[in-house]
C-alpha positions as CSV (number, residue, x, y, z in Angstrom):
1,X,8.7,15.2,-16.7
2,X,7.1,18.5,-17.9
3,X,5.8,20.2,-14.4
4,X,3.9,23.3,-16.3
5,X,1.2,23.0,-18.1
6,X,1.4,23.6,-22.0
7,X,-1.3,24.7,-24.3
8,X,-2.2,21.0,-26.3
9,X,-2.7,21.2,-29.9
10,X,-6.0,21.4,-31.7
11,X,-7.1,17.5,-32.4
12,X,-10.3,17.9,-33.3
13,X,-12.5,20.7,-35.0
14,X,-16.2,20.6,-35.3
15,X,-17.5,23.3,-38.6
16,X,-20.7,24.3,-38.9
17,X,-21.7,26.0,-42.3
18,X,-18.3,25.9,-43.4
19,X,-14.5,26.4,-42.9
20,X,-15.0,29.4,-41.7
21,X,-17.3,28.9,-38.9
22,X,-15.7,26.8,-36.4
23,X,-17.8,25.9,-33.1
24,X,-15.8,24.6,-31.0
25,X,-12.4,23.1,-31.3
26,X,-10.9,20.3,-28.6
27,X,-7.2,19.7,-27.6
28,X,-5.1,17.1,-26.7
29,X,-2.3,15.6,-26.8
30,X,-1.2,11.9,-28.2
31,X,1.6,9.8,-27.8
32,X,2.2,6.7,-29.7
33,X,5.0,3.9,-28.5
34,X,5.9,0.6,-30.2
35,X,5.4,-2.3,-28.2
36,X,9.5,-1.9,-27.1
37,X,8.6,1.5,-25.5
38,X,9.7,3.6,-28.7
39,X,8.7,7.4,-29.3
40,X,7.0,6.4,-32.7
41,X,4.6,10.0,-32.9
42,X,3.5,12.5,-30.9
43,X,1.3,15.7,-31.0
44,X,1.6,18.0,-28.3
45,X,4.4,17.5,-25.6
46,X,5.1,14.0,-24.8
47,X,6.7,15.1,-21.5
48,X,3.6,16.7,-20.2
49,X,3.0,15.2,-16.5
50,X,-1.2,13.8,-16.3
51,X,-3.2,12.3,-13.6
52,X,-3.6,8.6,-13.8
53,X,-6.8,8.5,-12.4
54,X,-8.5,5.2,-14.2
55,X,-6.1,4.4,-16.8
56,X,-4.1,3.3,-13.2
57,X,-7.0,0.7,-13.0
58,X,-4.8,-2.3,-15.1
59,X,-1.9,-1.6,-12.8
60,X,-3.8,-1.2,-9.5
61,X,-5.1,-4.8,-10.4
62,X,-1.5,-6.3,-10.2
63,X,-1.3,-7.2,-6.7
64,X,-4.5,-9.2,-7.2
65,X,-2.5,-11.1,-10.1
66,X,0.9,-11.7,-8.5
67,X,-0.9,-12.8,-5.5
68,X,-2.9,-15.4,-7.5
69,X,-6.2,-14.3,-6.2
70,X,-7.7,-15.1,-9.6
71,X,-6.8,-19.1,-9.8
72,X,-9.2,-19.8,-7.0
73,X,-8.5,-22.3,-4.1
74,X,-10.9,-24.9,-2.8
75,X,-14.3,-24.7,-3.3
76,X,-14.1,-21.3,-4.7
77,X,-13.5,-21.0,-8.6
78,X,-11.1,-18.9,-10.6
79,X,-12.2,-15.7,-11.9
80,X,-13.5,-14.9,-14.9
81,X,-12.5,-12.1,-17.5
82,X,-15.4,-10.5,-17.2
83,X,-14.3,-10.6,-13.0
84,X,-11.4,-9.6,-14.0
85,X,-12.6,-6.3,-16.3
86,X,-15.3,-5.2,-13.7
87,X,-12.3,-4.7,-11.3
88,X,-9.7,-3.1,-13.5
89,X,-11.9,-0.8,-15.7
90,X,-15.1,2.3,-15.0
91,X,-18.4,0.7,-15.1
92,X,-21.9,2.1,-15.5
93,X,-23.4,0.9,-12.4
94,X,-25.6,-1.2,-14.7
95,X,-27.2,-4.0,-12.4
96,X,-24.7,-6.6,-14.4
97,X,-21.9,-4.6,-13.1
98,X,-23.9,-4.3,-9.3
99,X,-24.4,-8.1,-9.1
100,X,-21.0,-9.3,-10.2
101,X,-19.2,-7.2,-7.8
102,X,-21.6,-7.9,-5.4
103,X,-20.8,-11.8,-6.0
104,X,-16.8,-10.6,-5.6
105,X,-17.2,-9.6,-2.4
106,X,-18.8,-12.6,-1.7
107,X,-16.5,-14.8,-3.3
108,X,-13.8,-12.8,-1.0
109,X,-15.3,-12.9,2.1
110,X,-15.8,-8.9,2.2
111,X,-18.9,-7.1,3.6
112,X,-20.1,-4.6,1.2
113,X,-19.8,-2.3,3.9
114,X,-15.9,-1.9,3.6
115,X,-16.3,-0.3,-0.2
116,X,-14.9,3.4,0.9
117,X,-15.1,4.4,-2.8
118,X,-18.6,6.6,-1.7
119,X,-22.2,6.2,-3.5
120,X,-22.8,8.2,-7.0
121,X,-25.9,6.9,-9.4
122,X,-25.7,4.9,-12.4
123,X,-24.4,6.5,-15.4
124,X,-27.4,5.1,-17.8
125,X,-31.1,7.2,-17.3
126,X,-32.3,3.8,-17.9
127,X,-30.7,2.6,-14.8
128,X,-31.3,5.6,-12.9
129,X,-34.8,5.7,-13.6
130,X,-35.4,2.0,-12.6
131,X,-33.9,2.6,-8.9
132,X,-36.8,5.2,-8.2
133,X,-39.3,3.6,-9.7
134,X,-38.3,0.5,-7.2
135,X,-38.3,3.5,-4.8
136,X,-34.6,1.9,-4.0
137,X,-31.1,4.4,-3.8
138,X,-28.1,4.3,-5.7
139,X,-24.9,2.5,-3.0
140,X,-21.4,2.0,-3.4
141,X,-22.1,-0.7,-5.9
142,X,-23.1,1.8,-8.4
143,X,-19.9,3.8,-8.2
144,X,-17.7,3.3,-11.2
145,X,-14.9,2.5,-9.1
146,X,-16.5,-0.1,-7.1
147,X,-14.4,-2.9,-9.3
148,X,-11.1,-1.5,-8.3
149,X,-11.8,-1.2,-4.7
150,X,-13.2,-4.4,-4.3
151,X,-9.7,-5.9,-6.4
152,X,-7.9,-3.7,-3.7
153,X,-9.8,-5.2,-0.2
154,X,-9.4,-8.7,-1.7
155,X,-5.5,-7.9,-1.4
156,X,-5.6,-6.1,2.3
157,X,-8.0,-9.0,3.2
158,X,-5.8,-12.0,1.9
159,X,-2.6,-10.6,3.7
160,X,-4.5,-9.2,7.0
161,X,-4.2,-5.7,6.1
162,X,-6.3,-3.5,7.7
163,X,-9.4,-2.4,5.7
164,X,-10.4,0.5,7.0
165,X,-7.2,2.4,6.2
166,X,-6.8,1.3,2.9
167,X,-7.3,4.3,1.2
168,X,-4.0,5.8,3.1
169,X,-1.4,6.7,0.8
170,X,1.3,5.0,3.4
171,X,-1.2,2.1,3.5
172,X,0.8,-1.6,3.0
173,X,-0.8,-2.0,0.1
174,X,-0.7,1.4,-1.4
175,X,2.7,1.6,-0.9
176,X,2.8,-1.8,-2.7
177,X,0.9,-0.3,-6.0
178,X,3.2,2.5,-6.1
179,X,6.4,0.6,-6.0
180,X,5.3,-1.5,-8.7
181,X,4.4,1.8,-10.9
182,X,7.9,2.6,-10.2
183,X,9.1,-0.5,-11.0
184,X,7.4,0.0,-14.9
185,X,8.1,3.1,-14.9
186,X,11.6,3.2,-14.2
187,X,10.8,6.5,-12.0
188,X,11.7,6.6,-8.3
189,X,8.6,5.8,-6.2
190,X,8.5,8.2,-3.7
191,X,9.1,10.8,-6.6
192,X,6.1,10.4,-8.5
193,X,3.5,13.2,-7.7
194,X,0.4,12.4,-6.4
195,X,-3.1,13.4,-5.9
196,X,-6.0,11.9,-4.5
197,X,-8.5,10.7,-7.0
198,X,-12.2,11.1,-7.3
199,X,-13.0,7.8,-5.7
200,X,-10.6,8.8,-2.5
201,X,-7.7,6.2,-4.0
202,X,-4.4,8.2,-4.4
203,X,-3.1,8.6,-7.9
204,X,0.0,9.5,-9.5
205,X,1.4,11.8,-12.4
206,X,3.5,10.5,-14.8
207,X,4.5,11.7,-18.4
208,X,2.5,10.9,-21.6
209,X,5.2,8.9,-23.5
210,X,5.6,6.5,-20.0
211,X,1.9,6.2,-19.5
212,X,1.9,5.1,-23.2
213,X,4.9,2.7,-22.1
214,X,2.5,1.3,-19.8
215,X,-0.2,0.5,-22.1
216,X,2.5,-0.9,-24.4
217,X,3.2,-3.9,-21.6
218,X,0.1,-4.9,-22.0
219,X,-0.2,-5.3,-25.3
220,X,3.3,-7.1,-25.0
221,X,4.5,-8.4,-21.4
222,X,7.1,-9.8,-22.1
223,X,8.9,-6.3,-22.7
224,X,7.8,-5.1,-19.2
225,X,10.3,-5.6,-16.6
226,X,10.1,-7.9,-13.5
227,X,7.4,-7.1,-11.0
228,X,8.5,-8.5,-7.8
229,X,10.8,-10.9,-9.4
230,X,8.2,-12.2,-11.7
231,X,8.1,-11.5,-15.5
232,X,4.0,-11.0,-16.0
233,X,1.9,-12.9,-18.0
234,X,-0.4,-12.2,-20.8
């Protein structure tokens, strides 16, 4: 794992009036795996350590999964993909996105009032625009993180976890996230850096290539390894 920061390669270069006149120019870096977790191509260093931050959102969702919180029970019916996205993925805080999690938290037993993810405004102008002229304010539901916290207090609240700690790096279920990363990752947990993201969570740093190893498992499972004794499904 690269610790300093390199200088990315150019990826893209926008021209205006010609070769010669170049207005701005954008790095990056890419790393591309086959589905086994092979180097296939790279530009920049594949090595370079980066922030999770949302791309963590498919893996922070595995708890939810192992723990079979998506089959339903009861009276109360399995989730749907589209439950399923809202909660692994950054939304708009579009008033579909509001409503299903809003239903979520229902369908979990959860207060709205236990979202610790904070209160920003809806992405769209459209959206934005329509909350003051309903003289209404933007809440935790239109945080683009919403989804994920509400996936993460439907895990604290089906094993009695507290709630109002769950944002604690040593929290049960924090600890539980991490440990799987390692697990995927083949890096020792309490190794991987981490931060604190913008919606409070913590977050971890790992190298390009492994984060595109990640992405890989879910475009193939069945070359992950075993989280928590269980091969995951597609």
């Amino acid at each position: 794992m690269s610790d300093e920061p390199r200088q990315a390669p150019v990826l893209v270069e926008f021209q205006r009036g010609g070769a010669d006149r170049v207005e701005t120019r954008h790095r990056g870096a890419v790393a591309v795996v086959d589905c086994g977790g092979q180097l296939l191509w790279h530009a920049g260093d594949p090595g370079q350590a980066y922030a999770l931050r949302s791309t963590a959102k498919p893996f922070q969702l595995l708890p939810l999964l192992l723990d079979g919180l998506h089959l339903g029970s009861g009276d109360a019916a399995p989730l749907t993909p589209a439950d399923l996205a809202v909660m692994m993925s950054s939304h708009n805080g579009e008033r579909m996105h509001t409503e299903r999690i809003a239903a979520l938290l229902s369908h979990f037993g959860l207060a709205q009032t236990a979202l610790q993810c904070g209160v920003e405004p809806p992405a769209l102008r459209a959206d934005r625009e329509e909350l003051l002229r309903s003289n209404r304010k933007a809440t935790s539901l239109h945080c683009n993180c919403s989804g994920k916290h509400t996936n993460m207090l439907a895990v604290c609240h089906r094993h009695g976890w507290p709630l109002e700690s769950y944002l604690d790096p040593d929290h049960p279920l924090q600890v539980r996230i991490r440990d799987i990363l390692a697990t995927l990752t083949g890096l020792p947990g309490t190794a991987l850096p981490r931060s604190i993201d913008g919606c409070s969570l913590p977050t971890y740093w790992l190298p390009l290539e492994t984060l595109a190893r990640l992405f890989a498992y879910i475009a193939e499972p069945g070359a992950a390894p075993p989280v928590e004794g269980r091969y995951i499904a597609a």
